[in-house]
C-alpha positions in Angstrom: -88.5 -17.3 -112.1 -84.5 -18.2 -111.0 -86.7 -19.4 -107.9 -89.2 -21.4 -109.8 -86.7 -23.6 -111.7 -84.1 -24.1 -108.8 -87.5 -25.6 -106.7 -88.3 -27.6 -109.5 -84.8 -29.1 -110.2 -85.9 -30.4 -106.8 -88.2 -32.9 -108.9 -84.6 -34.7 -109.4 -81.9 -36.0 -107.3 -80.4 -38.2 -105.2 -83.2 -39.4 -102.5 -85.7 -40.8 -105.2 -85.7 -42.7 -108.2 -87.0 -41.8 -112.0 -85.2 -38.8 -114.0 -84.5 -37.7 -117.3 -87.2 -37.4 -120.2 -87.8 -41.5 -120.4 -89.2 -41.2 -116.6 -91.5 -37.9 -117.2 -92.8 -39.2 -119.9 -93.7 -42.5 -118.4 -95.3 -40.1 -115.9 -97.2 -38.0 -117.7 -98.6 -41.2 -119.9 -99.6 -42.4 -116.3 -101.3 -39.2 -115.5 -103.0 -38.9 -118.7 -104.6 -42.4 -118.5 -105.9 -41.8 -115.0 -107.5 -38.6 -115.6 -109.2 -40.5 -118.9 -109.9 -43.3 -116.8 -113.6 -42.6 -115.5 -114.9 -42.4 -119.4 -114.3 -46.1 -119.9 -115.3 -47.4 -116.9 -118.3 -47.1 -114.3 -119.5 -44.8 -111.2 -119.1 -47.9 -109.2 -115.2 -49.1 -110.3 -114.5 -44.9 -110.2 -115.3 -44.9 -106.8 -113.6 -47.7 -105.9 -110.6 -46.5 -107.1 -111.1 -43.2 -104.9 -111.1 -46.3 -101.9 -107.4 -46.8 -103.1 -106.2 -43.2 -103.2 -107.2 -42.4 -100.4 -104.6 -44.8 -98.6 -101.9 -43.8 -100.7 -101.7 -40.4 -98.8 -100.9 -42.7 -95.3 -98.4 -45.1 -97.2 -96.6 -42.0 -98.2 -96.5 -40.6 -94.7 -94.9 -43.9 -93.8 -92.2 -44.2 -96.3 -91.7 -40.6 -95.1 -91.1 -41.1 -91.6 -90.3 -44.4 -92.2 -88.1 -45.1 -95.3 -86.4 -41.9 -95.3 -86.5 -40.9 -91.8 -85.5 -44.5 -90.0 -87.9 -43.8 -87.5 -90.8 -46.9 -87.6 -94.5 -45.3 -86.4 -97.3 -47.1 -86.2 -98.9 -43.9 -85.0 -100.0 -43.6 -88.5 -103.5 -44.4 -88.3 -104.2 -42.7 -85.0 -103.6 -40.2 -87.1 -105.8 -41.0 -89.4 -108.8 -42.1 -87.1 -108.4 -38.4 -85.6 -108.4 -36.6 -89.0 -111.0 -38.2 -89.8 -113.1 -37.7 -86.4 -112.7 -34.4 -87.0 -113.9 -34.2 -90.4 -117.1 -35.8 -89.1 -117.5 -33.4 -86.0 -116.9 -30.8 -87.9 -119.4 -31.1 -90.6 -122.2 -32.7 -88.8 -121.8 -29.6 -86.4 -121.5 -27.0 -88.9 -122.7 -28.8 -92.1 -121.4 -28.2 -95.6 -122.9 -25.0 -96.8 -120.5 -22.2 -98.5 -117.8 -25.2 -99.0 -117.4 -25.5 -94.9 -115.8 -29.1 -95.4 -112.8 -27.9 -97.1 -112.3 -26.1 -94.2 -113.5 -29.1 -91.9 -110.5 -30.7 -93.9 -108.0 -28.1 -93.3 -109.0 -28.3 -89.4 -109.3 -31.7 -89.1 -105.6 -31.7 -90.5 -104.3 -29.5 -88.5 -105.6 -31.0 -85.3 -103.7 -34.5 -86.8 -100.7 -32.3 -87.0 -100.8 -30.9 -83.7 -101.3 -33.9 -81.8 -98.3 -35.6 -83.7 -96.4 -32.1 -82.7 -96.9 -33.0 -79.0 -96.4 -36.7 -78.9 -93.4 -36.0 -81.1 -91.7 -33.6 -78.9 -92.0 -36.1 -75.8 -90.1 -38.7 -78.0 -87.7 -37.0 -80.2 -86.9 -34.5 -77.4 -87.1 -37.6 -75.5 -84.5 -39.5 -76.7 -87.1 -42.0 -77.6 -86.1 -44.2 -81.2 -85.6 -47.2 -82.4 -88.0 -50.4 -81.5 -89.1 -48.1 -78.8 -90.8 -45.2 -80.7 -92.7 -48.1 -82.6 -94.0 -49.5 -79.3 -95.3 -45.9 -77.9 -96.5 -45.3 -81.2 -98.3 -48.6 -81.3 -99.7 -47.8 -77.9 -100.8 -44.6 -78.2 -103.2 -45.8 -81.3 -104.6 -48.6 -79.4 -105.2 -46.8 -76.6 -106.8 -44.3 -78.7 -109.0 -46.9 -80.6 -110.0 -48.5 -77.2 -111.1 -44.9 -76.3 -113.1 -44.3 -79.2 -115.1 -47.9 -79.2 -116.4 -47.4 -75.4 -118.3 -44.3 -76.2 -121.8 -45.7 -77.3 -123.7 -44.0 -74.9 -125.4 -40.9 -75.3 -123.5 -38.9 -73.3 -120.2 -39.4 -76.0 -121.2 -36.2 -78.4 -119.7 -33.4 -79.2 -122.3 -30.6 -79.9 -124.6 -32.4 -82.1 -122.0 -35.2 -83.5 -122.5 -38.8 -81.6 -119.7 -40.6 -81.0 -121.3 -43.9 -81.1 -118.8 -46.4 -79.5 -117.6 -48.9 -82.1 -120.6 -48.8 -84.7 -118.8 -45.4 -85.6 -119.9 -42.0 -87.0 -121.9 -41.8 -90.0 -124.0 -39.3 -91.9 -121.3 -36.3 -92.4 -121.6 -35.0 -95.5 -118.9 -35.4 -98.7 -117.0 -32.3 -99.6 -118.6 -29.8 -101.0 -117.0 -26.7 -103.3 -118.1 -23.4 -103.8 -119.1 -22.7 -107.2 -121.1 -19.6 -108.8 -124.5 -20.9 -109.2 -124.3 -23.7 -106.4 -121.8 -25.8 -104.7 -120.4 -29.0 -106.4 -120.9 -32.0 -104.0 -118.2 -34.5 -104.7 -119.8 -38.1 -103.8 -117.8 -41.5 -104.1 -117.9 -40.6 -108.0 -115.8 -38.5 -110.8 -116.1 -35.6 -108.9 -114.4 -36.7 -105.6 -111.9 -38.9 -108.4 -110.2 -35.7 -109.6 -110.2 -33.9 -106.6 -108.2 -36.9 -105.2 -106.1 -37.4 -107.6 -105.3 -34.0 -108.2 -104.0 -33.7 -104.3 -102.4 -37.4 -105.1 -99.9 -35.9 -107.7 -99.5 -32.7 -105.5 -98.5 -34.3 -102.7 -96.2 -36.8 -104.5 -94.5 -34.4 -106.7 -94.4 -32.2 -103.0 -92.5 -34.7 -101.8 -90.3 -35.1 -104.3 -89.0 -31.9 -104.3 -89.1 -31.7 -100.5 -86.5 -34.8 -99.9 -84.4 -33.7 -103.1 -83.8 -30.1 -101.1 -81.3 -29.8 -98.4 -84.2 -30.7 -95.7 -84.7 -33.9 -97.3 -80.7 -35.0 -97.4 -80.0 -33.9 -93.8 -83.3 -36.2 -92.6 -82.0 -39.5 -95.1 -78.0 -38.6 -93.3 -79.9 -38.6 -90.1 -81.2 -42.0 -90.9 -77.7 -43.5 -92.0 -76.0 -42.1 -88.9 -77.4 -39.7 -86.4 -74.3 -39.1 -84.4 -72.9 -38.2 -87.4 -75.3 -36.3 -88.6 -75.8 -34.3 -84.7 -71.8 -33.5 -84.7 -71.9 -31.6 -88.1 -74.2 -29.4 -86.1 -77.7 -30.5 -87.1 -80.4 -30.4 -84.5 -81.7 -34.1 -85.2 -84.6 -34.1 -82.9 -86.0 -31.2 -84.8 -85.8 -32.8 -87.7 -87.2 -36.0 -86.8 -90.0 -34.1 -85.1 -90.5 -32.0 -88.5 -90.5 -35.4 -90.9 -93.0 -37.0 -88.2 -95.5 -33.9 -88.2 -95.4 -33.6 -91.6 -95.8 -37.4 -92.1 -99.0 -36.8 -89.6 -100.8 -34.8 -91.3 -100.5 -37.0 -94.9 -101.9 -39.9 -92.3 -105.0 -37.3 -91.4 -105.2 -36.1 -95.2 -106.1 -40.1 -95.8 -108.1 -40.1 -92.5 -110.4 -36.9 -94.4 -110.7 -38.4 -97.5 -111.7 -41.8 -96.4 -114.3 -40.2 -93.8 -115.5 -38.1 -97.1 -115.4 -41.2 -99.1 -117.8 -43.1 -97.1 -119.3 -40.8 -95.5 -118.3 -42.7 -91.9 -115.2 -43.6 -89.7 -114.7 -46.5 -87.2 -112.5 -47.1 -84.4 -111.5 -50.0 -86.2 -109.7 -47.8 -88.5 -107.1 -47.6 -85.8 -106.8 -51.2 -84.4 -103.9 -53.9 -84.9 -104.6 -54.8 -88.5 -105.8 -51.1 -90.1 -101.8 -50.3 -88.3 -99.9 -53.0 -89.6 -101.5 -52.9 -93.0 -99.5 -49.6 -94.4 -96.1 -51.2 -93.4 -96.9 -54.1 -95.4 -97.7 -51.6 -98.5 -94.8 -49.5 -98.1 -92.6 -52.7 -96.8 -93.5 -54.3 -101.0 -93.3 -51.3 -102.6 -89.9 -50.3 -101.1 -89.7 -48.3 -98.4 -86.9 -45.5 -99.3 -88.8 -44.1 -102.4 -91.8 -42.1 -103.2 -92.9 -43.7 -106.6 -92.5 -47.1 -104.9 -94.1 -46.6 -102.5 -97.3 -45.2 -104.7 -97.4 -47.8 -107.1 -96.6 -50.5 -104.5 -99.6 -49.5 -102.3 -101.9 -49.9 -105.2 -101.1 -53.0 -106.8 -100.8 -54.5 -103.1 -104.3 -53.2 -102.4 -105.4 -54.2 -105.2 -104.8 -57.7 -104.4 -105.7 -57.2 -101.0 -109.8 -56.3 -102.0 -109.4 -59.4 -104.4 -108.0 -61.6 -101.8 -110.9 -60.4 -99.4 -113.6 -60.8 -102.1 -112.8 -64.1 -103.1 -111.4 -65.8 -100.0 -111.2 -63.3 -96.9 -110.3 -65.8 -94.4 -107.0 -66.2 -96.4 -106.3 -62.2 -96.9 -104.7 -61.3 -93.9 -102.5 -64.3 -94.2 -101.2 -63.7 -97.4 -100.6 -60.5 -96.7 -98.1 -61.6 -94.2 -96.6 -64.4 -95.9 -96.0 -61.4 -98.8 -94.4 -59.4 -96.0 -91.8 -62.2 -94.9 -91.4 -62.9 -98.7 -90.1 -59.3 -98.8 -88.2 -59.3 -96.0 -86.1 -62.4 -96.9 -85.9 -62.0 -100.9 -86.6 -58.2 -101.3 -85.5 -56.2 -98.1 -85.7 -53.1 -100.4 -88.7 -53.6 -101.8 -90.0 -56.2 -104.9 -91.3 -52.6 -106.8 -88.2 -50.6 -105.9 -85.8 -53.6 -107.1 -87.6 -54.1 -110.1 -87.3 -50.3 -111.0 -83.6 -50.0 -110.5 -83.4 -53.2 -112.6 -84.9 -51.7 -115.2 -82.7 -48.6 -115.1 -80.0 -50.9 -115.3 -81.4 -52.7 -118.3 -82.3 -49.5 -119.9 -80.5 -48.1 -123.1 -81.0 -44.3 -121.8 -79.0 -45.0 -118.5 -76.1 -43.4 -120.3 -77.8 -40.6 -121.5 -79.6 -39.3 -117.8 -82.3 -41.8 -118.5 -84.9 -43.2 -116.0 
């Protein structure tokens, strides 16, 4: 129990914003309006919203590895692209029966994980940081989506699983779990809504506790001085490999639950713009915290899909303009600004509030 409570004091502390009764309560109103959320809406607008989830789990791997680590990736979506391959192999190989695509899931993960383990070692252990690990990064996932785009022809398969060059994969089947009486097949609906946003909250309060522990302070000294940090005796390399695996495989969880979504993953997932994208999220929302980070990558995708709706030749440009907006006006972060000024402005300051 003495366990318990010391791992959850971790939901507090220094490395992210929001404590104190105001901010859980804010939470849990939050939580309680999204699970009540598909009753006043439609299947359509639910799984939309599933559409937005799902690239919450890459954002947070950014301001992960990112934000808190110092180190920029845009090996995020290569991440994702493989993830979600492997999803797709998986289940079209082996198919979905006794709730095989939660394993699929778990696999495909792991293989994110793993391949974020190797390139990770050659650069940490490498000496490689700075602008530069952004330029391998970037290289390695457009050499990966170059890969994945020439293999149309019939000989790209993998058991029964066709590539298909840069129309994508398609058909795999959604997740499926194991129930008494027959398996629960979560479409693009309420089903896959919960399940998604149950992981959302799991991962987010996850990673709360994970950078409020002693692992989490020893990667954000890293970032503020890693000579510093390597003459008090901490291995930095392994921890900047550590932040960038585990940061991988929140990239391959979003890679999985798009592929699941849709039922279908492109190469395009991993070009120029699908890479640049989540540092323009994470850039608004502010990159050094968790809850800005969430609530920043919604409301900018939000805007995003009605930018692209109504005028899509203009999307991609505002996006940018909103990202040099940032930079010059809001470094931090327009979301993560606006929350410390309201915990300034806030009567419960004094008191431990938000």
């Amino acid at each position: 129990m003495n366990s318990l409570l010391r791992i959850l004091g971790h939901l507090e502390g220094p490395q992210t914003v929001g404590r104190g009764p105001l901010f859980w309560a804010l939470f849990a109103v939050a939580l309680v309006a999204a699970c009540a959320y598909p009753a006043f809406s439609d299947g359509y607008t639910v799984g939309n919203t599933v559409y937005f989830f799902t690239w919450v789990f890459i954002a947070l791997s950014l301001c992960l590895i990112w934000g808190y680590g110092g180190s920029l990736s845009f090996g995020q979506t290569a991440f994702f692209g493989i993830a979600g391959y492997g999803y797709g192999i998986l289940t079209i190989n082996y198919g979905s029966a006794y709730g095989f695509t939660l394993v699929a899931m778990l696999l495909a993960i792991a293989v994110a994980a793993l391949f974020a383990l190797l390139l990770g070692y050659f650069m940490f252990f490498g000496r490689i940081s700075g602008v530069f690990l952004g330029i391998v990064t970037l290289a390695v996932t457009l050499m990966l989506e170059r890969f994945m785009a020439q293999t149309a022809g019939p000989e790209w398969h993998v058991g029964t699983a066709r590539l298909n060059g840069f129309n994508g994969m398609s058909g795999m089947p959604p997740i499926t779990i194991p129930w008494p009486g027959g398996s629960i097949v979560l479409f693009a609906d309420i089903g896959l809504y919960y399940f998604v946003l149950g992981l959302l909250v799991l991962v987010y309060l996850g990673l709360r506790i994970l950078m409020n522990s002693a692992f989490g302070n020893v990667v954000v000294a890293i970032r503020e001085n890693p000579e510093r940090a390597e003459m008090l005796g901490y291995d930095v390399r392994k921890y900047q490999l550590i932040t960038f695996v585990i940061g991988a495989a929140l990239a391959g969880t979003s890679g999985v639950l798009y592929t699941a979504w849709g039922q279908y993953i492109t190469p395009s997932s991993m070009g120029m713009t699908a890479a640049a994208l989540p540092l323009i999220w994470v850039a608004v929302g502010g990159r050094s915290d968790l809850t800005s980070t969430l609530v920043g990558t919604l409301t900018v995708l939000l805007v995003f899909q009605a930018l692209t709706i109504y005028g899509s030749q203009y999307a991609l440009v505002c996006m940018g303009l909103l990202l040099v907006l940032t930079v010059l006006l809001a470094p931090n972060g327009l979301v993560l600004g606006l929350m410390r000024l309201l915990a300034r402005l806030s009567p419960s300051r004094r008191t431990g509030g938000v």
